[in-house]
C-alpha positions, 0 to 999 in steps of 0.5 A: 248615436253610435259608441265609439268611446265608452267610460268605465268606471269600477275599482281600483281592487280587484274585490273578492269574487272571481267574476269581477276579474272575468267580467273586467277581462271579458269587457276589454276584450270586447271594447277592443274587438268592437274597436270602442275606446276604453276611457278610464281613470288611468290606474294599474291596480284592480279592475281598472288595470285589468280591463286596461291590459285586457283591451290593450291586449286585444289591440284595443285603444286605451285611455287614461285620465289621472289626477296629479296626486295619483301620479305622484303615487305612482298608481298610473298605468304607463302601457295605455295608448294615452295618459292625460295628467289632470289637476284634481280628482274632479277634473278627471271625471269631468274629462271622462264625461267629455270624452265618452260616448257612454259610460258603464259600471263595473264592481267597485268602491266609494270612487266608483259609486260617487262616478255614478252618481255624479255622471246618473245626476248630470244626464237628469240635469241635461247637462249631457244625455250619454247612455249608462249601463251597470254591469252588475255582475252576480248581483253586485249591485241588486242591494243598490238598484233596490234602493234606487227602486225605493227612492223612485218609489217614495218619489225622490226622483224626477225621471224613470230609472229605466230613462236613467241606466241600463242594468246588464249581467255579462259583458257580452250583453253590451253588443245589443247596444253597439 
């Protein structure tokens, strides 16, 4: 299946490695270029803005699914191509899930890691089959996809990580899948 509308998921900081930065731009630009909808949670700070402005920049198609309370805020981006203003924190991720055709993983913090989490569990329910990447730029996430090996290993799990995710270093390694 064909990906014409991708989710991310990443922080609402921008970290403090450079590379975050770079990799959330170059992805943007790349979405933009590849004509991929960038679905994301609506915000203007950090990575999330970033990769926003990046792939708008390029004349990419943006959209932002946020929850009242952030509104209320002030955290919306207010350039996207679309904004939907949802009720709660769960309504926006069940939105994201609905509207993407696959979903990747950039740096990121507790929001980021229970958006994978929750988005990883649903495809192992069947509850929807949508490819996960995870951008794991300079190793951000080897302590993590360590732990998932050792929960495989001890058998915690029902599938193989490799039926579950696809681990990639740089942006442009997302085109093999295009």
């Amino acid at each position: 299946m064909p990906i014409k509308a991708m989710a991310i998921f990443c922080g609402s900081k921008t970290g403090t490695n450079p590379v975050y930065l770079k990799h959330a731009q170059e992805l943007g630009s790349l979405l933009a270029n590849y004509k991929i909808t960038l679905i994301y949670g609506g915000g203007k700070e950090g990575l999330m803005g970033c990769i926003a402005d990046s792939s708008l920049r390029n004349g990419g198609i943006v959209r932002g699914i946020i929850p009242k309370i952030l509104v209320s805020r002030e955290h919306q981006h207010d350039g996207l191509s679309d904004l939907l203003i949802v009720d709660d924190m769960h309504q926006r991720k069940k939105t994201l899930y609905e509207l993407c055709d696959a979903a990747i993983i950039l740096p990121g913090g507790f929001g980021t890691l229970d958006e994978m989490f929750e988005i990883i569990t649903w495809n192992q329910l069947t509850i929807h089959d949508k490819r996960i990447f995870i951008l794991n730029s300079e190793g951000f996430y080897n302590h993590l996809l360590g732990h998932l090996e050792e929960m495989k290993k001890e058998g915690f799990l029902y599938t193989n990580l490799e039926n579950c995710i696809t681990i990639i270093n740089e942006p442009g390694d997302l085109i093999n899948y295009f």
